[in-house]
Every structure is written in structure tokens, then in C-alpha cells.
VEXDREN-2710 file (C-alpha; in Angstrom, 1 decimal):
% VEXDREN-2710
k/r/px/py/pz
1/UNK/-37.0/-25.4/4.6
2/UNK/-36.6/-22.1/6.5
3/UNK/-33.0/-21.8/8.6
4/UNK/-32.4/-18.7/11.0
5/UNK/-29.0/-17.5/10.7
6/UNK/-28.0/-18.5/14.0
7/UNK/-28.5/-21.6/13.0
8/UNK/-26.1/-21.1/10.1
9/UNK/-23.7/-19.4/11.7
10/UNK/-23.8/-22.4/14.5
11/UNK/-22.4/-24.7/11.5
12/UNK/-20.7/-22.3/9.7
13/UNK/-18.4/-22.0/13.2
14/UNK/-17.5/-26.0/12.5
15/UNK/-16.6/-26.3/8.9
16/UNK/-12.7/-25.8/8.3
17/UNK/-12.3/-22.8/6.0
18/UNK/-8.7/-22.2/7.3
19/UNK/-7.9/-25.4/6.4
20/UNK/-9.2/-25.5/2.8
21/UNK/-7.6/-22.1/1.7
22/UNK/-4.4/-23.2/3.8
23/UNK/-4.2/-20.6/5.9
24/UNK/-6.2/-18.8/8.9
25/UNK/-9.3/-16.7/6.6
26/UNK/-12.4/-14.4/8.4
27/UNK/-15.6/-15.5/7.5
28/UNK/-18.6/-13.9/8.5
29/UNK/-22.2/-14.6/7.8
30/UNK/-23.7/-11.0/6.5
31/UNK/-27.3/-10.9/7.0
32/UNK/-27.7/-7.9/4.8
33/UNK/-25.0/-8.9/1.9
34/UNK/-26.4/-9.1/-1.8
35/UNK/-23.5/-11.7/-2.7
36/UNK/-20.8/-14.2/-1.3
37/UNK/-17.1/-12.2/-2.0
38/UNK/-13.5/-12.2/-0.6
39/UNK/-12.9/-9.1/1.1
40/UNK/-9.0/-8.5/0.2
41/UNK/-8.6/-5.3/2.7
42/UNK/-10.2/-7.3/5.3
43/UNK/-8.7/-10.8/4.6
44/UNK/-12.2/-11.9/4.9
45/UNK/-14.8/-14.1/3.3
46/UNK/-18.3/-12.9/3.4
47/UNK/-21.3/-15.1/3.1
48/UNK/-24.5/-13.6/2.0
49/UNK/-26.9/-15.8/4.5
50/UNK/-30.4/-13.9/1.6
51/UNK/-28.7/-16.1/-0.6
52/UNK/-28.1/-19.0/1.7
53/UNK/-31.9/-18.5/2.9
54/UNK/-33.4/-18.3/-0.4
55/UNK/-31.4/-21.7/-1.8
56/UNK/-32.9/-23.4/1.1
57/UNK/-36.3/-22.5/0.5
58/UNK/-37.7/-25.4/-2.3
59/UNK/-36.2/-28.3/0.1
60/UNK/-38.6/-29.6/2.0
61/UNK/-38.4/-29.9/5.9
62/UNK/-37.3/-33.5/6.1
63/UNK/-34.2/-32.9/4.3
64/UNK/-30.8/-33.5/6.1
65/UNK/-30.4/-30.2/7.7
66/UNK/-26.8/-30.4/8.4
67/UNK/-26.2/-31.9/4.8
68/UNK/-28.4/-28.8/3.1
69/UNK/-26.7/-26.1/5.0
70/UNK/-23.1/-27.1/4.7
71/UNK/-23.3/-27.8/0.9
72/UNK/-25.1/-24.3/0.3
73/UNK/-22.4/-22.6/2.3
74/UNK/-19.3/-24.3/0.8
75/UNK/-21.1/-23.5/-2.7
76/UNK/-20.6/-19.8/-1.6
77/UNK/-17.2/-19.7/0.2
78/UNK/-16.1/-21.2/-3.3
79/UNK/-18.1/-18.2/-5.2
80/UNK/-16.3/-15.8/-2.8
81/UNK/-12.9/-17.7/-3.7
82/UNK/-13.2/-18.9/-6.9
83/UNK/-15.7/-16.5/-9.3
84/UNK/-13.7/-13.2/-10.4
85/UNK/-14.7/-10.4/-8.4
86/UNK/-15.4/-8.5/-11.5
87/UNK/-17.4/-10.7/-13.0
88/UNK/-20.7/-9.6/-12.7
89/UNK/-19.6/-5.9/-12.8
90/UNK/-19.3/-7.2/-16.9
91/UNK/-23.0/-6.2/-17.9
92/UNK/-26.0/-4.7/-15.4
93/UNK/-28.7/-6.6/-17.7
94/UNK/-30.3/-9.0/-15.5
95/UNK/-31.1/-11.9/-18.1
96/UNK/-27.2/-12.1/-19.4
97/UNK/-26.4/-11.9/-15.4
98/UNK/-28.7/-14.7/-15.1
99/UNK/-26.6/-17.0/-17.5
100/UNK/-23.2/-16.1/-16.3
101/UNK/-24.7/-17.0/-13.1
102/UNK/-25.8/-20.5/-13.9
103/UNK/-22.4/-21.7/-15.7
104/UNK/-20.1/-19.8/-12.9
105/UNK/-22.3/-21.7/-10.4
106/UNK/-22.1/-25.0/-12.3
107/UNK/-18.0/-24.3/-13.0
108/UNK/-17.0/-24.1/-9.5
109/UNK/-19.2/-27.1/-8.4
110/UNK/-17.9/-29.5/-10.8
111/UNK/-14.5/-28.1/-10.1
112/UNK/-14.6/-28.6/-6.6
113/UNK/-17.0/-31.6/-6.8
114/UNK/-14.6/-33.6/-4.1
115/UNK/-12.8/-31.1/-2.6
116/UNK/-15.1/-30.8/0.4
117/UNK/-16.1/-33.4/2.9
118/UNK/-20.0/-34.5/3.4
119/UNK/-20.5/-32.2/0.5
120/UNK/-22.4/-33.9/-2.6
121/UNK/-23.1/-30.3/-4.9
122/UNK/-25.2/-32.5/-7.6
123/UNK/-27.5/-34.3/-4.8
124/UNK/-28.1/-30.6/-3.4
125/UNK/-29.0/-29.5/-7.2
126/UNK/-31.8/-32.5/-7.8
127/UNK/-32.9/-31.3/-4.1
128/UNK/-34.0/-28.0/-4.9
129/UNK/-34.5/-28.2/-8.4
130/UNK/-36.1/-31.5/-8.5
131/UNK/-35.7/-33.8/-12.3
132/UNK/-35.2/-31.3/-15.6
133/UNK/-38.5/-30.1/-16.9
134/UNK/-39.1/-28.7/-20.4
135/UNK/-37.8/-25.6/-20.5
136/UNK/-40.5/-22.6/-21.1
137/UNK/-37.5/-20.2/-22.3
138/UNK/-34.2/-19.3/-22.9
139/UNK/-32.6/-19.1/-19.4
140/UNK/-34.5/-22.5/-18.5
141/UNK/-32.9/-23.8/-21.7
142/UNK/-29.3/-23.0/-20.7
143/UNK/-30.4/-24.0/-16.8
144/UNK/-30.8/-27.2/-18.1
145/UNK/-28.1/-27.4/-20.4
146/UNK/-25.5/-25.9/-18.0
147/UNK/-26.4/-27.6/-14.7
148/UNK/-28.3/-31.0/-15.4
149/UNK/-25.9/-31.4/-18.7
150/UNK/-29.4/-32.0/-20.4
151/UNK/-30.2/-31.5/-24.0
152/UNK/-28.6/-31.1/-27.1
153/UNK/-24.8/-33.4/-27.2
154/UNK/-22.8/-30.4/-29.1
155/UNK/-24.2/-27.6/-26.0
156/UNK/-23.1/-30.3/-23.6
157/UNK/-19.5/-30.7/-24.8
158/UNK/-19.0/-26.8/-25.3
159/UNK/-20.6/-26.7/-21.0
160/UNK/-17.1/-29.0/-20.4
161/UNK/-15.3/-27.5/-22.8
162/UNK/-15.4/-23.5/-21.3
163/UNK/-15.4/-25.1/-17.8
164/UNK/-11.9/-26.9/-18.7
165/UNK/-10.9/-23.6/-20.1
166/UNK/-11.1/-21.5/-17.2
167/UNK/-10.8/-23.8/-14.6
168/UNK/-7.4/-21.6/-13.2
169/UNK/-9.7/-18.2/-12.9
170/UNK/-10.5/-17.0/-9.7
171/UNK/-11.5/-13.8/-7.6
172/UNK/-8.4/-12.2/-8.0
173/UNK/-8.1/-12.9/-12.3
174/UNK/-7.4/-10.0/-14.1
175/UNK/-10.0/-8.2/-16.0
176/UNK/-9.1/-9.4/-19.2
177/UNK/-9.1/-13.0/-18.3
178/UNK/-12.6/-12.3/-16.4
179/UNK/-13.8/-10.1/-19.8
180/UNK/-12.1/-13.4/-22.3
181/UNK/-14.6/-15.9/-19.5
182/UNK/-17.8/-13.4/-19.4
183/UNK/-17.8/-13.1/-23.4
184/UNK/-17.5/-16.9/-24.0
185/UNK/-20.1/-18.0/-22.0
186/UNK/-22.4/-15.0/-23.1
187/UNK/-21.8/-15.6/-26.8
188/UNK/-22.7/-19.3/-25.8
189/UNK/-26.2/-18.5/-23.9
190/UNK/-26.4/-15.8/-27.1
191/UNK/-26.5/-18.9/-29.3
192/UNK/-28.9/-21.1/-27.1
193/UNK/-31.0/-18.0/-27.0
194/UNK/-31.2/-17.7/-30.7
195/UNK/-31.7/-21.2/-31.1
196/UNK/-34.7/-21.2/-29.0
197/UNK/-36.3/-17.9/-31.0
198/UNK/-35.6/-19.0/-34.2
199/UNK/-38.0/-22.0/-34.9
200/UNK/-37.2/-22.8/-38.2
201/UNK/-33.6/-23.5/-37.8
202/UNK/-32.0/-26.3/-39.3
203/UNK/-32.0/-29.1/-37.0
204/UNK/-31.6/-32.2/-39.4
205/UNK/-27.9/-33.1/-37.7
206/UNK/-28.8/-32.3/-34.2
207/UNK/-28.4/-35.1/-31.7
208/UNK/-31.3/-36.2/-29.9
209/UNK/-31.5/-34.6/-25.9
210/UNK/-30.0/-36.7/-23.3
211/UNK/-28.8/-36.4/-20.0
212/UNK/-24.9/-36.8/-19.8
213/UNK/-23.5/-39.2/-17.0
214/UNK/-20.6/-38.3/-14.7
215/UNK/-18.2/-39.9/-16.6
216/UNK/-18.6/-37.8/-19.5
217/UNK/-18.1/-34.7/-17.8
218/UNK/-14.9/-32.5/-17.6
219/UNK/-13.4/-34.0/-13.7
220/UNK/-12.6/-32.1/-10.9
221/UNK/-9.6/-30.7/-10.1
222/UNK/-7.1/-31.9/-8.0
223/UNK/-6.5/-31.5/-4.7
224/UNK/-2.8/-29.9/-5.4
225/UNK/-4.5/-27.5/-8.2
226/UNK/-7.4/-26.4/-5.5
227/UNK/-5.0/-25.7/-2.9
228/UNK/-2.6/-23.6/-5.3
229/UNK/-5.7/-21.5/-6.9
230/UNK/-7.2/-21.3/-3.3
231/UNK/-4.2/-19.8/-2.1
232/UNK/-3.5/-18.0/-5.0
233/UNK/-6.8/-15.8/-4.4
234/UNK/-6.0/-15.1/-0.7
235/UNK/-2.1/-14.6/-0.8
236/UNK/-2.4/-12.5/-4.7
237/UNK/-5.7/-11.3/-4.3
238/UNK/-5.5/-8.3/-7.1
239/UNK/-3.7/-11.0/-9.3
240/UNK/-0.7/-9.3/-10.0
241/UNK/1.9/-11.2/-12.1
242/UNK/5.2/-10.1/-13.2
243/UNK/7.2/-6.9/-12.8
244/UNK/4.1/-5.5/-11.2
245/UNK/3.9/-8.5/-8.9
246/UNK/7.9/-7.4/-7.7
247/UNK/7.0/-3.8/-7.2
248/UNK/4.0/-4.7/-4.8
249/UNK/6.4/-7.3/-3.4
250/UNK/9.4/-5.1/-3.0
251/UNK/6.6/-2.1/-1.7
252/UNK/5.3/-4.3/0.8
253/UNK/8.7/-5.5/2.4
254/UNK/10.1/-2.1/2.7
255/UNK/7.4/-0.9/4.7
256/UNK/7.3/-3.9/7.3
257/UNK/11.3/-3.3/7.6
258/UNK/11.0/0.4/8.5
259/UNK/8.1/-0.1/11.3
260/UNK/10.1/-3.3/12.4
261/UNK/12.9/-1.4/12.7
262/UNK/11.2/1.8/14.4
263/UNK/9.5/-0.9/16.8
264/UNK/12.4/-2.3/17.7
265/UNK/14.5/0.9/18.8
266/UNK/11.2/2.1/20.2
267/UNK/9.9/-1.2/22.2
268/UNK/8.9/0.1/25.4
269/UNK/8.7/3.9/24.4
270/UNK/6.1/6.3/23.6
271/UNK/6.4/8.6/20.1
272/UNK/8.9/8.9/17.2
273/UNK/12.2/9.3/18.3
274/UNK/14.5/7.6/16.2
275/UNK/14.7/6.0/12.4
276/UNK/17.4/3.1/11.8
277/UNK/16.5/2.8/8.3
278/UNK/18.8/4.5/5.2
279/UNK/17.3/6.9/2.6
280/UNK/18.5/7.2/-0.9
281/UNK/17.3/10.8/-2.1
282/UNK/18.6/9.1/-5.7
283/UNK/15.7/7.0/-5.6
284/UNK/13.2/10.1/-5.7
285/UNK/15.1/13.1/-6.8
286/UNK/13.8/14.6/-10.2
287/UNK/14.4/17.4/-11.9
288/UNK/10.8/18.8/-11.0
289/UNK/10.9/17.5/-7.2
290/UNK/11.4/19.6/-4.4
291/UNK/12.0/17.7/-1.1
292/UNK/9.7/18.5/1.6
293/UNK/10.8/20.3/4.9
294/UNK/9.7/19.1/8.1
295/UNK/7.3/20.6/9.5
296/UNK/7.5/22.0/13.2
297/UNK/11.0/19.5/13.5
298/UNK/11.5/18.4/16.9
299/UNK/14.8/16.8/17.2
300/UNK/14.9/15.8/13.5
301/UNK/11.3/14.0/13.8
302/UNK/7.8/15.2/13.6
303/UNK/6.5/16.6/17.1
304/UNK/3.2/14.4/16.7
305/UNK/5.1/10.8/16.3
306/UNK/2.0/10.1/14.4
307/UNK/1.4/10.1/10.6
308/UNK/-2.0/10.5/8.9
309/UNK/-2.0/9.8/5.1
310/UNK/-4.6/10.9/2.8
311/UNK/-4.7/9.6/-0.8
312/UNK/-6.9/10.9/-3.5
313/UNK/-6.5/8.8/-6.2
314/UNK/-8.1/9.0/-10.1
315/UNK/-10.4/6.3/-10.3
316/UNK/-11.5/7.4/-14.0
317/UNK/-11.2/4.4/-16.8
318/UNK/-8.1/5.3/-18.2
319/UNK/-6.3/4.3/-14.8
320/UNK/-7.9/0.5/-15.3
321/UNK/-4.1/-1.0/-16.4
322/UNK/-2.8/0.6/-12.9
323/UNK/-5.8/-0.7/-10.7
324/UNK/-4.5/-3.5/-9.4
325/UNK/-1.2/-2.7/-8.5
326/UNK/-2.5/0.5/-6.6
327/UNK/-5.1/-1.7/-4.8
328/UNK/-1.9/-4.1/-3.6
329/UNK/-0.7/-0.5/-2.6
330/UNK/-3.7/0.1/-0.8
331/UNK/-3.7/-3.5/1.1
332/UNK/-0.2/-3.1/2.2
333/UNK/-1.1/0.7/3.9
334/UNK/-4.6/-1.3/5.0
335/UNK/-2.3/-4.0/6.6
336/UNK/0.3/-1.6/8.2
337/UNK/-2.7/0.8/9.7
338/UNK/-4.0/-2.3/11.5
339/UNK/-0.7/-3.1/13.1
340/UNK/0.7/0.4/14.1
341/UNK/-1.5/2.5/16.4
342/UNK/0.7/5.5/14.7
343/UNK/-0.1/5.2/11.3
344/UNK/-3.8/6.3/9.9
345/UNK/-4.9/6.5/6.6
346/UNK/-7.9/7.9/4.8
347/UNK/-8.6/7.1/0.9
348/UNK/-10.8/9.3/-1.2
349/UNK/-11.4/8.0/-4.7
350/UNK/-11.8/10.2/-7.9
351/UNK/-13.8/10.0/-11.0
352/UNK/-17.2/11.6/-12.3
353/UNK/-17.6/11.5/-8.3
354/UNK/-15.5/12.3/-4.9
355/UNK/-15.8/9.5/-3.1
356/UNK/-14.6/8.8/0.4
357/UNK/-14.0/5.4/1.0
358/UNK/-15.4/5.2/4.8
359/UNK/-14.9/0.8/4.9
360/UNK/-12.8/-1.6/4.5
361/UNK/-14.7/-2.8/0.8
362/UNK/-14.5/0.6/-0.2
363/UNK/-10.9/0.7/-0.4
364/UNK/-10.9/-1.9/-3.3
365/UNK/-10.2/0.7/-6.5
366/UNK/-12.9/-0.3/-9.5
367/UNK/-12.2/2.1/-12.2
368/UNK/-14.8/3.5/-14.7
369/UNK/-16.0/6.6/-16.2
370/UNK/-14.4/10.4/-16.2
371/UNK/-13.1/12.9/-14.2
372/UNK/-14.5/16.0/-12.1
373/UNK/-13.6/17.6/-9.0
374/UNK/-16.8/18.7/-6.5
375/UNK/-17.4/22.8/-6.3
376/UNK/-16.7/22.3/-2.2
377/UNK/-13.2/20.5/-2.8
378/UNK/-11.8/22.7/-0.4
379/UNK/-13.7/21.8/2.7
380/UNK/-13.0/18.3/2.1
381/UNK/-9.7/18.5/1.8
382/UNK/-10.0/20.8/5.2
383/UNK/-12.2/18.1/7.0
384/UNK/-9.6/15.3/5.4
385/UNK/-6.8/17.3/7.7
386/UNK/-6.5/14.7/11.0
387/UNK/-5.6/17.2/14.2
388/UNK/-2.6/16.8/16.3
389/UNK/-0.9/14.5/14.2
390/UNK/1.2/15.2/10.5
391/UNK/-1.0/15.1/7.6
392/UNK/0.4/14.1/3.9
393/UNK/-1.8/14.4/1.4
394/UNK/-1.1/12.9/-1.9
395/UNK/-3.1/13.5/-5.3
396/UNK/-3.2/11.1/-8.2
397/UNK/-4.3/12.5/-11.7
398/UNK/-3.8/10.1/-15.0
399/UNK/-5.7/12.3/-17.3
400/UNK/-7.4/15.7/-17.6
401/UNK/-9.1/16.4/-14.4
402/UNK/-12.0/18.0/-15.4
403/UNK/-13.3/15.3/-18.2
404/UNK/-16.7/15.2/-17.2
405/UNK/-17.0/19.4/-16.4
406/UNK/-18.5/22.3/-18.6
407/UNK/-16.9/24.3/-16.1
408/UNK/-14.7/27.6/-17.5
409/UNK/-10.8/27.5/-17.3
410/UNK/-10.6/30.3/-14.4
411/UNK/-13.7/27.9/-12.3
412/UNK/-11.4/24.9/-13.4
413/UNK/-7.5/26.7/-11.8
414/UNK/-9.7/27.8/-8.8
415/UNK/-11.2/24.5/-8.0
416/UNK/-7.5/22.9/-8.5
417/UNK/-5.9/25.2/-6.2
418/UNK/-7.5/23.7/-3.6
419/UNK/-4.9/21.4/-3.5
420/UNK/-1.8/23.8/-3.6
421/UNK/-1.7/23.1/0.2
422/UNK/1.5/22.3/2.3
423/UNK/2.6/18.4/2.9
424/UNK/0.5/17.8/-0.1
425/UNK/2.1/16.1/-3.3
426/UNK/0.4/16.3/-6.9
427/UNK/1.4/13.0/-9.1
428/UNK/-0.2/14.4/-12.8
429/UNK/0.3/13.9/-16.3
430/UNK/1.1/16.9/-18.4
431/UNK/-2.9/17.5/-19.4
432/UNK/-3.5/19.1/-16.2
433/UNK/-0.6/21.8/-16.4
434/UNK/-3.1/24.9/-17.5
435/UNK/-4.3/24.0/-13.2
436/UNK/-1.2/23.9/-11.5
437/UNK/0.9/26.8/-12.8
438/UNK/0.4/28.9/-10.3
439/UNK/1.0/26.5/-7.4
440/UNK/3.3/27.3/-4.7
441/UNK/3.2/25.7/-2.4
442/UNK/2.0/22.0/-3.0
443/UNK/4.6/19.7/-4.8
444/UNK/4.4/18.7/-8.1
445/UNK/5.3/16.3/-10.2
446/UNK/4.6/15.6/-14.0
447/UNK/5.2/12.2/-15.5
448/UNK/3.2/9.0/-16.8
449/UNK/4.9/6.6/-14.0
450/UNK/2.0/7.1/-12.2
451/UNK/2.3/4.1/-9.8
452/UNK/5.6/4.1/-9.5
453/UNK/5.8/8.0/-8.0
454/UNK/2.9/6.8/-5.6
455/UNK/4.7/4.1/-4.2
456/UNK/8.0/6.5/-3.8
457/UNK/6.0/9.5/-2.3
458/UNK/4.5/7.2/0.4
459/UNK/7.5/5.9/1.0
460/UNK/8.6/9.4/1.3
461/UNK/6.1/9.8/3.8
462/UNK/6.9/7.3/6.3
463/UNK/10.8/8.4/6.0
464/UNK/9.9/11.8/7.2
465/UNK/7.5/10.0/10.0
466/UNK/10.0/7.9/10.9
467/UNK/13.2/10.5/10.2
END
């Protein structure tokens, strides 16, 4: 069966998405994405319509049309809710992607077997795939195993028994939880593997093959335990629990209370004029801080009334434990930017590459590898310089910056002093002192509370903006 994606999109527009995720969600129908994923930044779910294409390809043309398409395209808004969004990231070898593919797609279908209406997931698996042949290798092995519950009894129960285990993970689980869910199922397609290659195994007390019946297998979930992990993924979408969870929280709200304040006074009114909020200088002052001055004051406030805010932040794999909690801080600045005409921000992301994040996706913080800054590291930070409005730049180092660099100490302090620039705040750990001794005029500040001293600065920021 072929499908245009007009076609899709024309059903796509009737099926309920808001109403299964409990709350008004984007979707859009990408024609050019690999996967199915919740944008966070954008508070969007995107639909790969390849993927959609290529599922509807085996059914023949008499199928129910409206049946095929709805069930392929609830099977990815659950991917793009339910599978952790750095799942796949786990391993780039396409066979164990293969196998982490089959289960994931068989957890979330059994999990939401009757969540969705005029939606039958197994029916639509027998469609494409017709009955379970005998497998030719491994990954047909598993495929039958995993998604036909076919085969050996002891492989069957272990399918229901990892489903059952991770039926609470979804796109916003942690990476531990996603690394705990990627191993087990790999070490269990590992065994079926070895299984299959190893002929003269012992097989004296294996069951005989058999299809398992409904019954047998693990149930769906309940509508109250969909609805809390739906919303879960779209309200908490970096998964943040805790004292983390607070700090995003407490972030978030004392943001929206400064431009609902400033809005207030300034309904009606064109440029920064007046700031209603209070400022503790307790809550930043440090021994190493130096407060900033204004620059060009005009009346107390900035002359522009306009803030632009660029953060270049250490991406490098020693930053993973603060990734999250930085991308909530990202998704609150993400949120503001779309709702105040004043406020524009630009993120640049730093590792064994300078990255500028130029969309939405980009924004979302994966971290990996070392550390390096670019030889022309000046003329971005020029070009990153907004005209006509006040610029604050803020710089994020957790470890050595130059990790991945054979460059010489003098190349090293002369690339770094790029950033000794005014309005612009270093957050560092001690291991890049030798770079920053000579600084004068940029701020600096030396600690391991990384996170914490980002979400103050900003703050910082938008009190000078709004002062």
C-alpha cells in the first residue's frame, strides 16, 4: 500500500493527541525525519511519515486504509512519548539497534495495547508481517520471539518479564535507567544470538516452540498509569527528580514572576523602564565575584530595553550528571524567548567541536567526548554580539578546556582570551586557571557548582535588563 503524506496528515489532523497526553501537544508530520521524537524545546511531537511510508508498504491495497494509517501513526506518537530519547544513542551498531528496536516496539504496543481507540497493534503486526516463519538468523529469531511471543517458553517469559520491568520509562528517563533497559535487552538478544551460533548447545530441557496467547502475556497498563507517564514525558521532559527537579522549578517561576511583573508596569508601553522585582546581592556575592556595571545606564536601565543572551556551554562527557538540569535551564529561556519580543537568546555548545545551535532540537544538550576551543574563537564570539541591544555572554567550563588540543600553553592563553570581553561571565573549575590569569576584564568565577552559578548569572542577567 502506498499513502502520500497528505493523505496522512489528513488523518493525522482527526486523531486526539491533546487528549491522550492530557494537554494541548504539536504534532507535525516531517517528511524528511529519520525517527518519531518529542521535541521538548518545541513542545512538539514529530512523526517521521519514511517510517510511516515504509510500515505501510507489505499491506496490500485492500487493506482498511483508515485502520492501517491510524495504528502506524499512534505506534509512533507512543515511540515519540514513550521510548527514551537516548536510547538509540546507546550503541551505532546497526544489528544491536536492530534488537533494541524490535523489543522497544513490542514494549510500547503491549503497553498501550488499549489505550487507543480503533487501534488493534497485534492485527496491524500479522498485516505486514503475515504468520511467523522459520527464522534464517538471529534478528529473525528474536523478531519472532519478541513480537509474535513465538519459540522457546523460557525467551517468552523473560520478553514479559523486561517489558514489566520498564514499563514506567519513557522519553524523558534518565540515562541510567535508559543504559539499565538498553543492556538488558541486549544481553538478552546476546544470548538468543549465541544460542542460534552455537549448534551443539544443550537443549535436552528446552520446551518445545509455541506461540503464547494473550492471556499469558504481561497486560497493558492502565489508563491512570498511561495518562501519569504520558504526562510525565511532556510536563518533565529531561526527567528531573529531586533537589534538581526544585531548582528547575524554583528557576522557572522566578523568571515568569520578573517578566510578569515588568509586563505589568509596562502594559501599554514601549522599552525597559521600570523593574518591581527585589534583588538579594547575598544570593550571588562571592569572594571572587565582581558585580557588573551597567553599561551606557539610562535612567538606571539599559538604553536598548532589549537583552540578548549568549551561552556557551561545555558539552564534553564529564558534564553528563548536569545535562539535564541545564537543558530544563535551556527550555525555560526557550519558553521565555517565545513569549517576550525583548528577550533573544543564542546557545553555542562546546566539546571536541563549537557548535551553534541554529534550531529548536539543537538546543537539547547530549554530552560526549572532550574539550577544544576553534583557532577563530574570536570572530564567533564577535559575530555572536546582537547590535543595538545588550549582550551577556556567559561561558561554561567543567574541566580542562583544551582536552582534546596539542596546542602550546601561550596558543592555549591566547585562544582563551578571546573571552576576556565585557558583559561576559566565565563559570570554570580551577583546571582552567593557567587561561584566565591575565583576564581583566571578563568576570570570573571558580567553583564546581557549575549549574547552580549558571542559573544565578542568568538571573543576574535579566535583573540588570529589567533594573
Amino acid at each position: 500500500m502506498k499513502f502520500s503524506i497528505s493523505g496522512c496528515r489528513t488523518i493525522l489532523d482527526t486523531l486526539p493527541i491533546g487528549y491522550y497526553c492530557k494537554r494541548r501537544v504539536a504534532v507535525e508530520l516531517s517528511e524528511t525525519a529519520a525517527t518519531s521524537y518529542y521535541s521538548p524545546m518545541e513542545d512538539k511531537i514529530v512523526i517521521s511519515y519514511p517510517i510511516i511510508a515504509r510500515g505501510l508498504e507489505p499491506l496490500p491495497d485492500t487493506a482498511n486504509v483508515e485502520t492501517a494509517v491510524r495504528s502506524m501513526l499512534y505506534h509512533e506518537t507512543s515511540h515519540a512519548i514513550l521510548t527514551p530519547s537516548k536510547l538509540m544513542e546507546m550503541t551505532y551498531n546497526e544489528e544491536y539497534r536492530a534488537a533494541i528496536n524490535i523489543f522497544e516496539d513490542e514494549r510500547i504496543e503491549t503497553l498501550l495495547a488499549n489505550f487507543y481507540q480503533q487501534v488493534d497493534f497485534k492485527a496491524q503486526l500479522y498485516a505486514i508481517n503475515g504468520e511467523p516463519t522459520k527464522p534464517s538468523n538471529s534478528l529473525q529469531k528474536f523478531f519472532n520471539i519478541v513480537r509474535y511471543r513465538s519459540g522457546d517458553a523460557r525467551h517468552i517469559a523473560k520478553v514479559s518479564n523486561l517489558i514489566n520491568k520498564y514499563k514506567n520509562i519513557n522519553c524523558a528517563s534518565d540515562y541510567y535507567k535508559t543504559g539499565s533497559y538498553f543492556n538488558d535487552v541486549f544481553d538478552f538478544y546476546r544470548k538468543i544470538r549465541d544460542e542460534e551460533e552455537d549448534k551443539t548447545a544443550d537443549t535436552k530441557n528446552t520446551p518445545e516452540s509455541s506461540i503464547q496467547s494473550d492471556e499469558e502475556i504481561n497486560g497493558p497498563l492502565s489508563l491512570e498509569e498511561i495518562t501519569e507517564l504520558m504526562e510525565d514525558a511532556t510536563k518533565n521532559p529531561f526527567g528531573l527528580t529531586g533537589n534538581k527537579a526544585k531548582e528547575a522549578e524554583n528557576f522557572a517561576k522566578s523568571l515568569n514572576l520578573l517578566f510578569a511583573n515588568f509586563n505589568k508596569k509596562n502594559s501599554g508601553g514601549n522599552g525597559f523602564n521600570t523593574y518591581s522585582g527585589i534583588f538579594n546581592p547575598r544570593a550571588v556575592t562571592r569572594k571572587d565575584y565582581k558585580y557588573f556595571e551597567r553599561a551606557t545606564p539610562v535612567n538606571g536601565n539599559n538604553k536598548f530595553g532589549t537583552l540578548h543572551l549568549n551561552l556557551f556551554l561545555d558539552k564534553s562527557g564529564s558534564f553528563s550528571n548536569n545535562e539535564n538540569l541545564t537543558n530544563s535551564i535551556i527550555k525555560t529561556l526557550t519558553d521565555l524567548e517565545k513569549k517576550n519580543h525583548n528577550f533573544t537568546m543564542d546557545i553555542y555548545f562546546i566539546n571536541d567541536e563549537f557548535v551553534h545551535a541554529n534550531t529548536m532540537q539543537e538546543r537539547v544538550m547530549r554530552c560526549c567526548g572532550g574539550n577544544n576551543l576553534p583557532n577563530d574563537i574570536e570572530q564567533i564570539i564577535t559575530k555572536a554580539q546582537k547590535p543595538n541591544t545588550f549582550n551577556y555572554n556567559i561561558f561554561l567550563f567543567d574541566g580542562d578546556a583544551f582536552t582534546d588540543s596539542p596546542d602550546s600553553m601561550s596558543k592555549r592563553r591566547k585562544l582563551f582570551k578571546a573571552i576576556d570581553k565585557k558583559q561576559t561571565f566565565l563559570i570554570s573549575d580551577c583546571e582552567n586557571k593557567p587561561y584566565i590569569d591575565n583576564f581583566t576584564s571578563a568576570k570570573v568565577i571558580i567553583t564546581n557548582r557549575y549549574t547552580n552559578e549558571l542559573i544565578t548569572n542568568i538571573s543576574r542577567a535579566f535583573q540588570i535588563m529589567l533594573g
